[in-house]
C-alpha positions in Angstrom: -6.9 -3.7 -9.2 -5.0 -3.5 -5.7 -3.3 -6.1 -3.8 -5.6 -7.7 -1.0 -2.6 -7.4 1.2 -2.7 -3.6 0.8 -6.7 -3.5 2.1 -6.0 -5.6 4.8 -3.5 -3.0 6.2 -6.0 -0.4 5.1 -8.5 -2.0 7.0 -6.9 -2.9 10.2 -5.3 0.6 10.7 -8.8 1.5 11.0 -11.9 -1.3 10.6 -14.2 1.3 12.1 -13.8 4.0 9.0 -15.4 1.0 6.7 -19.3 -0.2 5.9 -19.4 -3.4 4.0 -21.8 -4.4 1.6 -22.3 -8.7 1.4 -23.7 -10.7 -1.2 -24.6 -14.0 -1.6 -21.3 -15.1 -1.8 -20.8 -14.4 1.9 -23.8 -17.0 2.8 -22.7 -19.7 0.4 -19.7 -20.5 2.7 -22.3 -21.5 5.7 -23.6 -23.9 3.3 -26.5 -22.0 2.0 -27.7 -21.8 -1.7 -26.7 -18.7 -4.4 -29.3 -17.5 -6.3 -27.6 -20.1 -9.0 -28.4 -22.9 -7.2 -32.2 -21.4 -6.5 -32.7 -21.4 -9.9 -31.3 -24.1 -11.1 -33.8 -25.8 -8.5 -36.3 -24.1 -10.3 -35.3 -25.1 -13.5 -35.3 -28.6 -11.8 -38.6 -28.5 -9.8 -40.2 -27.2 -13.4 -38.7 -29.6 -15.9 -39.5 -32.5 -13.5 -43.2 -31.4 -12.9 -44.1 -31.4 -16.9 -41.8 -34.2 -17.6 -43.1 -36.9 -14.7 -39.0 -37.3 -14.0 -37.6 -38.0 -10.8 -34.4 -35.5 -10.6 -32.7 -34.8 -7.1 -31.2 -31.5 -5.9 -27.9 -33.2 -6.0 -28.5 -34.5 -9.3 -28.4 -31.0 -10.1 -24.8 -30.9 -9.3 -23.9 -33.3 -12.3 -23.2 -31.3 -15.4 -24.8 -33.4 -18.0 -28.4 -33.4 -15.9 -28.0 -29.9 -15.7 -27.6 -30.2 -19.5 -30.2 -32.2 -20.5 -32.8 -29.5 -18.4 -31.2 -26.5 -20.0 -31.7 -28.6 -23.7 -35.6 -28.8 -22.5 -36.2 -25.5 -21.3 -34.1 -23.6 -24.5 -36.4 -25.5 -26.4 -39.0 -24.2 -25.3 -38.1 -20.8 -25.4 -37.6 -19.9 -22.1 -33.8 -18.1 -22.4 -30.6 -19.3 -22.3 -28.4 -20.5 -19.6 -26.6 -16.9 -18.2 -29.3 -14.5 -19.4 -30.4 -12.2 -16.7 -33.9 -12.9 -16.6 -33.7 -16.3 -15.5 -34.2 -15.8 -12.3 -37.5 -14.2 -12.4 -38.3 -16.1 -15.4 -38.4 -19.3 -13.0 -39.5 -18.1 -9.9 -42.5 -16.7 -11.6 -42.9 -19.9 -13.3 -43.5 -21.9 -10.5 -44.8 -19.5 -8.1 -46.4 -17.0 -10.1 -47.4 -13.6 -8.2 -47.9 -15.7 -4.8 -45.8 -14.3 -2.1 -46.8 -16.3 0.4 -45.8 -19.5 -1.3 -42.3 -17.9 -2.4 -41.7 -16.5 1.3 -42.3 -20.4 2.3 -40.1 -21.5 0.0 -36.9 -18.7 0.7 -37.7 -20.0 4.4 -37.2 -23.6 4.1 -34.1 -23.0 1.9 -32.4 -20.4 4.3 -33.6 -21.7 7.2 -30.7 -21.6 10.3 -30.6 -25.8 10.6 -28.8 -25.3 7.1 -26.6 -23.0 8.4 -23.3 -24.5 9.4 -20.5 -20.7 9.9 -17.6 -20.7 7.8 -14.4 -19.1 10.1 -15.6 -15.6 7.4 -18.8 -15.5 8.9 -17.6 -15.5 12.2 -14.9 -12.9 11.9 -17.8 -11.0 10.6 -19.3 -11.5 13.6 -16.3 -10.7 15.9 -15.8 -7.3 13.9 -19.3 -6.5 14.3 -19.8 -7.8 18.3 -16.7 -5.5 18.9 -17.3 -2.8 17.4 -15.1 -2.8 14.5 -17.1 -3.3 12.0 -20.6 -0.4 12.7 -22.2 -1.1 9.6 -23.3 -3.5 7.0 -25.6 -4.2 4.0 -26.8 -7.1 2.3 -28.8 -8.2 -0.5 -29.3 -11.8 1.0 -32.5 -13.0 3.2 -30.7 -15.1 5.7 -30.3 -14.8 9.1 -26.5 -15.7 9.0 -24.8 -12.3 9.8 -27.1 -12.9 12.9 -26.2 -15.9 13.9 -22.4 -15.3 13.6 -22.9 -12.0 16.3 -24.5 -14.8 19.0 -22.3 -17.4 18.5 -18.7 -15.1 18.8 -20.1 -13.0 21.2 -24.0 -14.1 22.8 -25.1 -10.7 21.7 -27.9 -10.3 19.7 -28.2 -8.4 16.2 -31.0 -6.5 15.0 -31.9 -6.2 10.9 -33.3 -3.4 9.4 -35.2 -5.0 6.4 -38.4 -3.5 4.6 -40.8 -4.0 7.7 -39.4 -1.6 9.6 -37.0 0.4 7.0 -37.7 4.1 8.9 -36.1 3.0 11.8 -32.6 2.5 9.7 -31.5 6.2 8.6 -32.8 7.0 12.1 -30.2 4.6 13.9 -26.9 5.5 11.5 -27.8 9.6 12.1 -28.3 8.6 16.0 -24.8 6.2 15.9 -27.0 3.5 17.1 -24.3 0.9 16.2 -23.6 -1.5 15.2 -26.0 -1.1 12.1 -27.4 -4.3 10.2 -29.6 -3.7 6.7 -31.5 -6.2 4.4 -31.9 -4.3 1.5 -34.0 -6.8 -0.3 -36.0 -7.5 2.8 -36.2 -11.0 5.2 -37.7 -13.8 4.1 -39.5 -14.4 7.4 -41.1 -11.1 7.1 -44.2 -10.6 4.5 -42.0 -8.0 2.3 -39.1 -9.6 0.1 -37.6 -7.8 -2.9 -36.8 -10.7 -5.0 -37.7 -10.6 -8.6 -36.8 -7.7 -11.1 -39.9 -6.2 -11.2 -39.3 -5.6 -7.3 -35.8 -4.6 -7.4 -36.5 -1.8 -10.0 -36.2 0.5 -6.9 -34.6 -0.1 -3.5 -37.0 1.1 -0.7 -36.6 4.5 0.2 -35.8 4.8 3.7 -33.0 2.1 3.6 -31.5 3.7 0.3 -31.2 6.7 2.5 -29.9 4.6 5.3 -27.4 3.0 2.5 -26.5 6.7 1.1 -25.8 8.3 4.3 -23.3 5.7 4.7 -22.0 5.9 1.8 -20.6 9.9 3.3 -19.2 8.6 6.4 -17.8 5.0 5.6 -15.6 3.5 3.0 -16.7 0.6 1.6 -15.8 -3.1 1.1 -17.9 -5.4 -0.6 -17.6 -9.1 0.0 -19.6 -11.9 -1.9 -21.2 -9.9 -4.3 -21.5 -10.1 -8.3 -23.2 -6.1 -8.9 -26.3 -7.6 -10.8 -28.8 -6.3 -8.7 -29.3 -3.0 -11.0 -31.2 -1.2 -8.4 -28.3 -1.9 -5.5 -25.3 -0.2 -9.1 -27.8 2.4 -9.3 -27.6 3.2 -5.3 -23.7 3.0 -5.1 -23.5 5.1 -8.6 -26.0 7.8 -7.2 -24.0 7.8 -4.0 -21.1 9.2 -6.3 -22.9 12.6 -6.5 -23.3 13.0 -3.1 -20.6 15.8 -1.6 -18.6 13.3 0.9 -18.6 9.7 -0.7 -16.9 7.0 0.4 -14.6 9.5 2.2 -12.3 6.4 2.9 -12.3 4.5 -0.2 -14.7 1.9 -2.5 -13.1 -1.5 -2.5 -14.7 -4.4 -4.0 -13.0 -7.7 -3.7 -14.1 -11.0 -6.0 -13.0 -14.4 -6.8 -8.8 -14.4 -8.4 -9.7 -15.5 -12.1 -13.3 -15.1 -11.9 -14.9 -12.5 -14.3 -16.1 -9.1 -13.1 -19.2 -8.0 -14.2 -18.9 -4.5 -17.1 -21.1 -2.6 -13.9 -18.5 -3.1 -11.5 -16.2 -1.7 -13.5 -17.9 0.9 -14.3 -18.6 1.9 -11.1 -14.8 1.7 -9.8 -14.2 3.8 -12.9 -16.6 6.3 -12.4 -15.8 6.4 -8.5 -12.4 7.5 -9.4 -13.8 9.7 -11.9 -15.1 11.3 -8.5 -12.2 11.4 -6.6 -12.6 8.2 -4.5 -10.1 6.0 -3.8 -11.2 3.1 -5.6 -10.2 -0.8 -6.7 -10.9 -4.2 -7.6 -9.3 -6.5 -5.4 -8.5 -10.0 -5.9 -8.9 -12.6 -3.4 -8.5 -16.0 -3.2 -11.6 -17.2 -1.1 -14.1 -15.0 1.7 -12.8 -16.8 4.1 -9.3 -16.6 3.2 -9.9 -13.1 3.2 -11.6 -13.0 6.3 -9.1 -14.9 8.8 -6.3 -13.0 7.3 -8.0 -9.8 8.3 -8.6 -11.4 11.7 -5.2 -12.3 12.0 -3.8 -8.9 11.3 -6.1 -7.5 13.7 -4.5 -5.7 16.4 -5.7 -6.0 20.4 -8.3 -8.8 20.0 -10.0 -9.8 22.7 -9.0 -13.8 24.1 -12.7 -15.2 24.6 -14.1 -13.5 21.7 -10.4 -15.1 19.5 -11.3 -18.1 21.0 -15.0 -18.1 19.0 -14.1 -17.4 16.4 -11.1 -20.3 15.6 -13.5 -22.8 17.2 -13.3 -25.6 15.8 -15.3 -29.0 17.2 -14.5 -32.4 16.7 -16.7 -35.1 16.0 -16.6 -38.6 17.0 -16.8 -41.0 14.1 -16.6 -44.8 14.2 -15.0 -46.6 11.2 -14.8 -50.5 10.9 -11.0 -52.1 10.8 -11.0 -54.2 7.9 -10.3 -57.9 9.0 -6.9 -59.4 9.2 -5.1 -61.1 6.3 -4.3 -60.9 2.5 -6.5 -57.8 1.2 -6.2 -56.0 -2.1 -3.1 -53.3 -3.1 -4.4 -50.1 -4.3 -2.5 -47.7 -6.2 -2.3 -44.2 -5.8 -2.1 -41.3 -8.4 0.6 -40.1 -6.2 4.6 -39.8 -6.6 6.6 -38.8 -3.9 8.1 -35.3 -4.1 11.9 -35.9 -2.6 12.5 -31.8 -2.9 11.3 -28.6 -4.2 12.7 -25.5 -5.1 13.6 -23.4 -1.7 14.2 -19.4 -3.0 12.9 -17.9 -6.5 13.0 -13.9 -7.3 11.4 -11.0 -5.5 10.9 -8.5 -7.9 9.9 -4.7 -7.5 8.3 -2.1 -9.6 8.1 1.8 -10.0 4.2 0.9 -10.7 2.5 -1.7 -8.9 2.1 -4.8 -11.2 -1.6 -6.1 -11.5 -2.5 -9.9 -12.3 -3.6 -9.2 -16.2 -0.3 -7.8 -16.3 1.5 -10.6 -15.0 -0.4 -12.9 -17.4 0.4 -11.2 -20.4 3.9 -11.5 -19.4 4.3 -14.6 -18.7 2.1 -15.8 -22.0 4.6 -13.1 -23.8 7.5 -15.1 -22.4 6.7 -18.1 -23.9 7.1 -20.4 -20.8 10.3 -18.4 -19.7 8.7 -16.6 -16.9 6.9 -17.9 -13.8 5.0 -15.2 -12.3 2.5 -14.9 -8.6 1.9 -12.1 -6.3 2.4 -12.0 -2.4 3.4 -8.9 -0.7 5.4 -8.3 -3.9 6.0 -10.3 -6.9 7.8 -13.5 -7.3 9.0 -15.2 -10.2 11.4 -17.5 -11.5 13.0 -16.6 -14.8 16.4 -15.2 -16.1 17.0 -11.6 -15.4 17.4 -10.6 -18.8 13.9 -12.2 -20.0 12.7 -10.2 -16.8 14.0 -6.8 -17.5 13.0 -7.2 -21.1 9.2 -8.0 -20.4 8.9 -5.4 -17.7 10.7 -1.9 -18.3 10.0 -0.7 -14.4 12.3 -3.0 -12.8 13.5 -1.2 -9.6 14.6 -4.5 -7.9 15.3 -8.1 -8.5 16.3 -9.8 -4.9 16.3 -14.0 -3.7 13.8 -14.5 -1.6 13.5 -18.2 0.4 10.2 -19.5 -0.4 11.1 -22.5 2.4 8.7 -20.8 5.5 6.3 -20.4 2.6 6.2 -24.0 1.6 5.9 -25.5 5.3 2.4 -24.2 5.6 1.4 -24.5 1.8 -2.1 -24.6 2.9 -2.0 -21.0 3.9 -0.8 -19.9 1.2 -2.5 -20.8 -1.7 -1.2 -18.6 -4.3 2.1 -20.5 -4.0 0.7 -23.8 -4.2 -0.3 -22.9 -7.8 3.4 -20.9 -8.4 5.0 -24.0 -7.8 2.6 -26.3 -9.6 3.1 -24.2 -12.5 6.8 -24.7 -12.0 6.9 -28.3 -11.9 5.0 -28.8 -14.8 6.8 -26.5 -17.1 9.8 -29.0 -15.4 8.2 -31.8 -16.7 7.2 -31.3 -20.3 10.7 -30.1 -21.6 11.8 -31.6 -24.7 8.4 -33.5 -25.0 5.2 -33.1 -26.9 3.2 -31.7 -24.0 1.8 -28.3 -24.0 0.8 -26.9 -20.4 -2.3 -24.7 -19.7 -2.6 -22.9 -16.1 -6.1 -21.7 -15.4 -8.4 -21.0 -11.8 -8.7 -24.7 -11.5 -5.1 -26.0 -11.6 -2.1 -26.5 -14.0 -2.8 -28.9 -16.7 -0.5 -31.1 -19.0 -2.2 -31.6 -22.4 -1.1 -34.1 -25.3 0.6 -31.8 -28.0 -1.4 -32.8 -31.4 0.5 -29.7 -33.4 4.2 -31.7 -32.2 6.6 -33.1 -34.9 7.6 -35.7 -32.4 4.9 -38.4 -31.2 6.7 -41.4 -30.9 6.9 -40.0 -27.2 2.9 -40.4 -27.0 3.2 -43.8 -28.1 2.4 -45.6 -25.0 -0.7 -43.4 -24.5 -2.3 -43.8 -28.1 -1.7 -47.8 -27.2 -3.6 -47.5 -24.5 -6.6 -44.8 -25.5 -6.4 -44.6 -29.2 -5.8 -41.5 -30.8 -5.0 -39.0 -27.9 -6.8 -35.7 -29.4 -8.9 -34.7 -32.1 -12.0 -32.9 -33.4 -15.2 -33.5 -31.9 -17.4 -34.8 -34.9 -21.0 -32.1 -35.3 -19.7 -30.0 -31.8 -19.4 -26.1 -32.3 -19.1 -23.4 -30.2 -22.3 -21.4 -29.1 -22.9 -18.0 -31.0 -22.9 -15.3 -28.4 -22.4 -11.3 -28.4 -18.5 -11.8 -27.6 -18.2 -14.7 -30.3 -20.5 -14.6 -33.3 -19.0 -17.0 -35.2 -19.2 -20.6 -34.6 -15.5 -22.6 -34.2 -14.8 -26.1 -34.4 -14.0 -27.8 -30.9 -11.0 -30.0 -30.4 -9.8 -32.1 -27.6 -7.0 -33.6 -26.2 -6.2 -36.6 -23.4 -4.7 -34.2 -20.6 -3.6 -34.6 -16.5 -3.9 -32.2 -14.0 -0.8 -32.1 -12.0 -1.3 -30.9 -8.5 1.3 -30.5 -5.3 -0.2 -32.2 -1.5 1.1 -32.7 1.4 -0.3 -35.9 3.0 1.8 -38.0 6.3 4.4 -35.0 6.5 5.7 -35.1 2.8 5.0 -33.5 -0.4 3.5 -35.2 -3.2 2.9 -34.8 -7.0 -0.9 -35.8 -7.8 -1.1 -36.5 -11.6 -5.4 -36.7 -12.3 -6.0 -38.3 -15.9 -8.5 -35.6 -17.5 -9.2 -33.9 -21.0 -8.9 -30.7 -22.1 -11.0 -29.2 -24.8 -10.6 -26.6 -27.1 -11.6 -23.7 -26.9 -11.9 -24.0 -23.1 -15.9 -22.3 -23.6 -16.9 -25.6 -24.8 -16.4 -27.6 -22.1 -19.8 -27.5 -20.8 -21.1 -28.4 -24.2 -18.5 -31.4 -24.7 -20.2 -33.4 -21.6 -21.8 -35.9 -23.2 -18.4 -36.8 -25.2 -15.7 -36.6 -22.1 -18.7 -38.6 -20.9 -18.6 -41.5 -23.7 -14.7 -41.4 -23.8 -14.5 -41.6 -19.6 -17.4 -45.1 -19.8 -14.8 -48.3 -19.2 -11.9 -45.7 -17.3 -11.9 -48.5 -14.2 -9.0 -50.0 -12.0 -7.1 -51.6 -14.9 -7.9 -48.8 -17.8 -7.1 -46.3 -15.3 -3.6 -48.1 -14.2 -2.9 -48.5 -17.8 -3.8 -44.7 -18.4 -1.2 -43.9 -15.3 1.4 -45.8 -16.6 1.4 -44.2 -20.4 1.6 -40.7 -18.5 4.8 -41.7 -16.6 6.2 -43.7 -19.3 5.9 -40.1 -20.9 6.9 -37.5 -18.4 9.9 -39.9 -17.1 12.8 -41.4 -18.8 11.7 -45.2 -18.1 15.1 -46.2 -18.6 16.5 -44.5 -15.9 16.9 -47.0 -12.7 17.5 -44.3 -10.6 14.9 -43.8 -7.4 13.8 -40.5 -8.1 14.9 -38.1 -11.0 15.8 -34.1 -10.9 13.5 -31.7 -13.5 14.1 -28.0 -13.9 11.8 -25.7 -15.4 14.8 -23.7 -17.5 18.1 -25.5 -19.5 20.1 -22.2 -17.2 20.1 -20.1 -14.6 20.9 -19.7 -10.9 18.9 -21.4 -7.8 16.6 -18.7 -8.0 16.0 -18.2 -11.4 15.7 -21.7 -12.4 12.9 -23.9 -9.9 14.3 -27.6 -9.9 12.7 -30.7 -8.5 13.0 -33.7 -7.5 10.2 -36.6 -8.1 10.3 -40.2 -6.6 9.6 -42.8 -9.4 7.3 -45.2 -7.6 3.9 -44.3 -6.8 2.1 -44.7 -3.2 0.2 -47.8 -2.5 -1.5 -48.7 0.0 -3.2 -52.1 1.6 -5.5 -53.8 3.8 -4.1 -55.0 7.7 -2.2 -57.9 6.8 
């Protein structure tokens, strides 16, 4: 893996030296569907047809819908939820070998009134309208790439797709740039590459197009998951060409989400070759994308301009009516201050994130770790030095600049949300869990001490257990089935709402192990029936009867994450006891 903030000063010393390759990831931040929500519309469209049901595309969205379809079509044999032939499994299903009818449908999905440019696709645009940015492929249909060039610039873009792939390999050797390629085709032409049967092989001219490239451009690939096996095959058979990627393969992906064994294998094997080669974390495209365009030296004003545009629309909202209206409480505490400066810590060899991980889950709580330009943590030096043997430096570094635009900076948000809850649970029966989706305080069913959960059994019942008849699906990675377990949980979260901080506590469960989830619907569903306004408040209350010492009068109270250490070793907080309301004009 290689730090993001390494390829974008990679990149910008020299955007014209790279190709990139986008997937569907890319489009999905306009607003239009992956091939995940294609199918599951399938799956929809299908289940609804033999069952006379009435099912929406946003119905889709809820996760026990999307259970009871998958239920239906497993027991029917079609395959399981994840296997790789359910795409074609379902298109062919409800289009059969019609192309026409398939074409139609790609086109009223992608169609440009659905298209609404994320600030990505229009960086995108500004590299490729300015000549940054001379080539790119994709594996999507849509006309988005397109539509970003006009809108930064009021060029136009043309797409080499399968109606016209000669005329590709013919621009890149005649430096006819900038260079746009649909590999699997456009849907508003009569040739798409969609199903596996038509992906077996890429056409030929446009592989040629896509291997000549591959000598004369590094590569970045953006939004992309590498299960199109004929688009591996291409990049892997570029790797016996005698020039490739002459300026490095980068492929960047979700922080936290898995990577597929192909792409791996491919970075491997490109290494293998001599190319300079990485995963790369980021946190969004978009994210990504501004940050480039930020570090981007000499842009020009109008075409800057474009590209931050941002319009605002007029809305009209009633005024409730004056007099006594109801109080509403808010999951919300003030946050009265956070820690200012933690540790900056330097290596011999560059730390990656599973490294990080396995020290801070080594450390038992005792280490805090993130990566920015470098890494930060908060933890004693010793515990430090004794986890990681390549210590060159350990310096304070002030966080405050950091904190002021939060947003920005979304790695720190979850730093010091991991901080404040390993504040909170000290001395209590509260275990905390830190995953993609947030930092997570769970009800400690192993503890010796209870009594502290008191409050919360009162107002639930029992606060964890076993879920009666649930076990874990049998897969290749797990063949044997495990009990699953759950346990009444928050999700503690930092925002910053009228110029202050605030801690968000959301009531949740968490289930274990985490696989399960998706199979435990109908259960959190059962337990969460009843959860309204006075439930809910009661719910609230047993959480900060737990995580605060009720008999303290004092307006706020002071949490650190250690019982020792200095201001940067040890992150301390301070949390305001009474919760935001709010009310109608009075």
């Amino acid at each position: 893996m290689r730090d993001h903030y390494q390829l974008l000063t990679t990149i910008c010393a020299n955007p014209r030296q790279f190709a990139w390759l986008l997937g569907a990831g890319t489009s999905a931040v306009a607003g239009l569907p992956t091939a995940w929500d294609v199918m599951w519309d399938l799956k929809r469209r299908y289940y609804c047809r033999e069952e006379n049901q009435d099912i929406s595309r946003q119905d889709v969205q809820i996760e026990a819908v999307r259970a009871r379809i998958q239920s239906y079509m497993s027991g029917r044999g079609f395959p399981r939820e994840g296997d790789p032939g359910e795409y074609t499994t379902y298109f062919e299903l409800i289009f059969g070998k019609d192309r026409e009818r398939q074409r139609q449908y790609l086109k009223g999905i992608l169609s440009e009134d659905k298209v609404t440019l994320s600030i990505g696709n229009r960086v995108l645009g500004a590299l490729l309208a300015t000549g940054r940015c001379r080539a790119v492929f994709t594996t999507n249909f849509d006309t988005v790439v397109e539509r970003a060039v006009a809108e930064v610039s009021g060029k136009s873009l043309m797409a080499h797709h399968l109606e016209g792939a000669t005329s590709a390999n013919a621009a890149l050797n005649n430096d006819e740039f900038p260079l746009y390629c649909k590999v699997h085709g456009d849907f508003r032409y009569d040739s798409i590459k969609n199903l596996s049967a038509d992906l077996t092989q890429q056409n030929e001219d446009l592989s040629k197009a896509l291997l000549n490239a591959s000598n004369r451009f590094g590569l970045i690939v953006a939004g992309y998951s590498g299960r199109d096996d004929s688009v591996m095959k291409l990049l892997r058979s570029a790797l016996k060409t005698h020039n490739p990627f002459p300026h490095g393969l980068f492929w960047t992906g979700m922080k936290g989400a898995p990577v597929l064994p192909s792409v791996t294998q491919l970075i491997q094997d490109a290494r293998n070759a001599g190319v300079e080669a990485a995963f790369v974390e980021v946190e969004t495209f978009d994210a990504f994308m501004i940050r480039l365009w930020r570090n981007m030296p000499g842009k020009e004003p109008e075409i800057d301009a474009k590209v931050k545009v941002a319009r605002r629309a007029g809305v009209s909202i009633p005024v409730p009516a004056t007099g006594k209206g109801a109080i509403i409480r808010m999951n919300a505490l003030p946050i009265v201050s956070l820690p200012g400066e933690c540790q900056a810590l330097s290596f011999k060899v560059q730390k990656e994130w599973n490294e990080l991980r396995e020290a801070a889950h080594a450390s038992q709580g005792h280490l805090i770790l993130t990566k920015a330009d470098n890494v930060l943590c908060w933890g004693r030096e010793f515990v430090v030095r004794s986890h990681f043997q390549d210590v060159e430096s350990i310096i304070p570094r002030d966080i405050r600049p950091l904190i002021a635009d939060m947003s920005r900076h979304l790695y720190l948000k979850g730093f010091l949300e991991e901080a404040l809850c390993r504040s909170l649970v000290r001395g209590k029966p509260i275990l905390v869990r830190t995953t993609k989706y947030g930092s997570f305080l769970i009800a400690d069913a192993h503890s010796r001490d209870q009594g502290a959960l008191s409050k919360l059994h009162e107002t639930v019942g029992k606060p964890f257990g076993q879920i009666a008849g649930l076990t874990t699906a049998i897969d290749k990675d797990h063949p044997q089935p495990q009990r699953v377990f759950w346990a009444e949980a928050v999700r503690v979260s930092i925002e910053v709402a009228a110029g202050r901080s605030w801690m968000l506590i959301d009531p949740e469960f968490w289930i274990w192990p985490p696989r399960a989830k998706k199979d435990a619907t109908r259960f959190m569903d059962d337990r969460r029936a009843g959860r309204y306004n006075s439930l809910y408040n009661s719910i609230l209350e047993a959480w900060l009867d737990i995580l605060f010492d009720s008999g303290d009068r004092k307006p706020s109270q002071s949490f650190s994450a250690f019982s020792d250490g200095s201001s940067t070793e040890c992150p301390a907080f301070e949390i305001g006891m009474g919760t935001a309301y709010t009310r109608r004009r009075a």
